[in-house]
C-alpha positions in Angstrom: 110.0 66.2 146.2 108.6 66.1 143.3 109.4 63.4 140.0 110.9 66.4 137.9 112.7 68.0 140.5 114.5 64.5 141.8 114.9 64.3 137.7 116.7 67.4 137.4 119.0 66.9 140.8 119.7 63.2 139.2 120.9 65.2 135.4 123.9 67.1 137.7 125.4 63.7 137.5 123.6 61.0 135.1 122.1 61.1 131.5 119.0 60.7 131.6 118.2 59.2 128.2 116.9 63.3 126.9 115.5 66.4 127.4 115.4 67.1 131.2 113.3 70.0 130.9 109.7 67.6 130.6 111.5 65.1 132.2 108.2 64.3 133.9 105.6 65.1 131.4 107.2 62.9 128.5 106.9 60.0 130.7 103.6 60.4 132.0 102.4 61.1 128.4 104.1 57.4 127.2 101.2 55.9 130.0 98.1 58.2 128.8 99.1 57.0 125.2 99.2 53.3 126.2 96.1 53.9 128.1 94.8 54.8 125.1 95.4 51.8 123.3 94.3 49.8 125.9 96.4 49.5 128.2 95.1 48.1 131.6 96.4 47.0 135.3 96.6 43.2 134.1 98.7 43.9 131.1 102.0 42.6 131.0 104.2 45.0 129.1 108.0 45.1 127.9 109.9 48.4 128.2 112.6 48.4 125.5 115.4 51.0 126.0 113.9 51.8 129.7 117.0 53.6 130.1 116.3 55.4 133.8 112.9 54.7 133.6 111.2 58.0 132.2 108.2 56.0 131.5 108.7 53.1 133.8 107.9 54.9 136.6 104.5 55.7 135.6 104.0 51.9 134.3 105.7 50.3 137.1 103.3 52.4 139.7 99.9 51.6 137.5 100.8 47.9 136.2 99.9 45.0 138.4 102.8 43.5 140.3 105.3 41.8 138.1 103.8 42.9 134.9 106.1 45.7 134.2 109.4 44.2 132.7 112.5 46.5 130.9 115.7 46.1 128.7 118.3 48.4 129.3 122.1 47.9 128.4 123.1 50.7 130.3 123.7 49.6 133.5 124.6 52.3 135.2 121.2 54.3 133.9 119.0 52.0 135.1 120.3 51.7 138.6 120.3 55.7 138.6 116.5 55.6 138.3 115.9 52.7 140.4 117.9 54.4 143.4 116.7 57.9 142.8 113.5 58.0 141.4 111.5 54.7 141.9 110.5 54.9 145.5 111.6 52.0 147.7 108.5 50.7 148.7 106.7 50.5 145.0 110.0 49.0 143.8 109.4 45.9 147.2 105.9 46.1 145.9 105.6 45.7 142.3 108.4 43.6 141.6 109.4 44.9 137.9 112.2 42.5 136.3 114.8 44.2 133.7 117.1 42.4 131.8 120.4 44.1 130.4 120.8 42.6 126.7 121.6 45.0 123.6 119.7 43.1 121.0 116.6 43.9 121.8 115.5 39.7 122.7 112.3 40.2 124.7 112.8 35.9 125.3 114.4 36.5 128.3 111.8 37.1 130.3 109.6 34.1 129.6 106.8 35.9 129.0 104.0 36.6 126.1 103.7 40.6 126.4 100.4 42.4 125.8 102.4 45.5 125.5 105.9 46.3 123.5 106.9 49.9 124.3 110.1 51.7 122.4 110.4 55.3 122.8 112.7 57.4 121.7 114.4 53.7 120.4 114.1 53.8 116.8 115.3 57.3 116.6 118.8 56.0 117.4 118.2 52.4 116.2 119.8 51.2 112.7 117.1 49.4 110.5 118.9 45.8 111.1 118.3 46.5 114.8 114.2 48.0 114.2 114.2 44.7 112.3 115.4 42.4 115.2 112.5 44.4 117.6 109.8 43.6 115.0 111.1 39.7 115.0 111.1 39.7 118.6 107.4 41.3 119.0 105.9 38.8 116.8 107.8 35.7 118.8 107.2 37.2 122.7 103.8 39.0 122.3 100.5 37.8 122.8 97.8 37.5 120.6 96.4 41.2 120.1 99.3 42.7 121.4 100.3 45.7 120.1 104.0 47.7 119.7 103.7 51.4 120.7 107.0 53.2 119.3 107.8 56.5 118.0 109.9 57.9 115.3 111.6 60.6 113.3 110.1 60.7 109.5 112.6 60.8 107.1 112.6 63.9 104.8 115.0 64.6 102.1 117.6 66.4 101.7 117.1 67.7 105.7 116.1 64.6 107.1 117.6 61.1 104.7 116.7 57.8 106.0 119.2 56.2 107.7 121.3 53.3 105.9 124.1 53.1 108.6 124.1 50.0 110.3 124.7 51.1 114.0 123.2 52.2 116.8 123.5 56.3 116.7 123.4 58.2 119.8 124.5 58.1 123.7 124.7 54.4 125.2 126.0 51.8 126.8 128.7 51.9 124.4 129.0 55.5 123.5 129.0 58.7 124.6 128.3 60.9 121.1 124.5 62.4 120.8 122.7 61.7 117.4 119.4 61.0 116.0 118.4 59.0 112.8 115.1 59.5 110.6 113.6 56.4 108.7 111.1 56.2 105.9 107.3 55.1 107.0 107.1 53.3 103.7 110.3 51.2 104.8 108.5 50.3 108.2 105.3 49.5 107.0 106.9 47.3 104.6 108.7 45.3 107.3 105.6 45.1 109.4 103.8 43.4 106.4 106.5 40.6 105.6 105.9 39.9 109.6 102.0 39.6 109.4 102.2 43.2 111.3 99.8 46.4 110.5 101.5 49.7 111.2 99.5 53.0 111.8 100.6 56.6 112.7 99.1 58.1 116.0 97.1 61.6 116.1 98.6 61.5 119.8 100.7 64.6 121.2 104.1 65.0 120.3 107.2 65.3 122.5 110.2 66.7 120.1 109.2 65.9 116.7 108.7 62.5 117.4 105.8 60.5 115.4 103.8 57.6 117.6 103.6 54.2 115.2 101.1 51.6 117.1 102.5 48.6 114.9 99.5 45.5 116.0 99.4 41.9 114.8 97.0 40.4 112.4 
């Protein structure tokens, strides 16, 4: 069977983190895209929101074992993927750790990441909690690491940047959809108070969303 079709079986019963319709394509499109900023067998990277593991799979199956670790609060998500969609013997074989905190603190892990991934994160994430990412990339990442995430541009009147200070969208938490747009300008300007450079990607879409590759130095 094939990844989408055990995707769309799994939907009947779990949220899946969006669309289920490219289910498959999305996440093998978050690996070509690391790929393409270097990514490679050896690099240890950090899933943040790995929700079911839309991406993970991909990343857990190419990565070197141990090198794939993910934060997802959802419990109940995560287990979903792990039991329906990672195969058995991959999950025995490449050991991929996950830790369950909601603020984003890559620390738990031990580890100096090559690799920070967020997708589809900072369209539901407030800009105190984009702000706690950033912090934790520049603490937990090694030298040349780089911070692949993707956005929603803010547009006014259609699209205003968001000012609220929580987390919008389905969770661990809640249960109400939603999506949040924030101002390049506003990002690039926290990346420079950290020492980070932040550039937009000529990479494919998936739903409107804008790739950032936000890199140290």
């Amino acid at each position: 069977m094939t990844l989408q079709r055990k995707a769309e079986r799994l939907a009947k019963e779990t949220f899946l983190g969006g669309p289920v319709r490219d289910f498959e394509r999305v996440g093998r499109l978050q690996l070509i895209t690391l790929l393409r900023v270097g990514l490679h067998p050896q690099s240890k990277v950090l899933d943040i929101g790995c929700g079911c593991l839309r991406g993970g799979y991909w990343l857990i199956h190419f990565l070197a074992p141990g090198n794939y670790c993910g934060i997802e609060p959802n419990r109940a998500m995560l287990e979903a993927g792990l039991r329906h969609l990672l195969e058995p013997d991959v999950l025995r074989a490449k050991q991929p750790r996950f830790d369950h905190n909601a603020s984003f603190d890559a620390s738990a892990f031990g580890e100096k990441f090559d690799f920070f991934l967020a997708r589809s994160i900072w369209t539901h994430a407030s800009k105190g909690q984009i702000a706690q990412m950033l912090d934790s990339f520049v603490l937990d990442s090694a030298e040349g690491a780089v911070f692949l995430t993707s956005y929603l541009r803010a547009r006014w009147p259609i699209f205003p940047d968001y000012m609220g200070s929580e987390w919008v969208g389905k969770s661990h938490e809640s249960s109400r959809r939603g999506l949040v747009f924030h101002r390049l300008d506003w990002i690039r300007t926290e990346c420079q108070k950290r020492g980070l450079r932040v550039v937009e990607l000529n990479e494919e879409r998936c739903n409107g969303q804008v790739w950032l590759k936000v890199a140290k130095g």
